[in-house]
C-alpha positions as CSV (number, residue, x, y, z in Angstrom):
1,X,68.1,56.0,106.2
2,X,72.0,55.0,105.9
3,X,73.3,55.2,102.5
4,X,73.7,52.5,99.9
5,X,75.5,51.4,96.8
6,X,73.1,49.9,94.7
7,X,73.8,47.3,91.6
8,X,71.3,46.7,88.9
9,X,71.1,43.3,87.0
10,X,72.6,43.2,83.5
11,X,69.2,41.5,82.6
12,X,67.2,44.4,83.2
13,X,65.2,46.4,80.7
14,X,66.1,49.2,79.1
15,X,63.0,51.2,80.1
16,X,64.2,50.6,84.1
17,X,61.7,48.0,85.0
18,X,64.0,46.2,87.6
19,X,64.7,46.2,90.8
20,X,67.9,46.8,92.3
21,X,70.3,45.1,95.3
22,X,72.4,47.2,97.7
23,X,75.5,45.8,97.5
24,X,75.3,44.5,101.2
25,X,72.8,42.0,99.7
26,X,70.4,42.7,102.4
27,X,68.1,45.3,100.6
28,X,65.7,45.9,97.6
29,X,64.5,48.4,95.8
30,X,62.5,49.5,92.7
31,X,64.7,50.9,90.5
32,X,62.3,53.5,89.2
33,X,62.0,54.8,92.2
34,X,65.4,55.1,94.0
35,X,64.5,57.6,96.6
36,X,61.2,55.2,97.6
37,X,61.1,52.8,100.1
38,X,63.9,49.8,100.3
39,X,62.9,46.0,101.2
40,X,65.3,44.0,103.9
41,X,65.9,40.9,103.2
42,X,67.8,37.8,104.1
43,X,69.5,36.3,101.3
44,X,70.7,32.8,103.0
45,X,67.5,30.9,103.0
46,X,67.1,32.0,99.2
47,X,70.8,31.0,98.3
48,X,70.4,27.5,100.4
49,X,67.4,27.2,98.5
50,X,69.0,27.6,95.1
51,X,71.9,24.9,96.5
52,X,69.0,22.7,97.4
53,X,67.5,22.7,93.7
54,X,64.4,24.4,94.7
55,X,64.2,26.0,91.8
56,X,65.3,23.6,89.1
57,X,62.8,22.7,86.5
């Protein structure tokens, strides 16, 4: 598995109960388990999303 630099959001607990974004934006992982399996992902259909006020309440 290539090597990652991973970046934890400044919302997260203090007990570690996040997850965690390589700084590629293109993976996940659980942050309590950092040698565990990582998630791909595509981040444009979730930011065009966001621009498109999918999530606004």
């Amino acid at each position: 598995m290539a090597a990652y630099r991973w970046i934890k959001s400044s919302y997260s607990s203090a007990n570690g109960n996040c997850v965690e974004l390589a700084v590629t934006l293109d993976r996940v992982r659980d942050s309590k388990d950092p040698h565990g399996p990582t998630l791909g992902i595509d981040v444009a259909p979730f930011v065009r999303a966001v621009k498109d006020g999918r999530f606004d309440r």
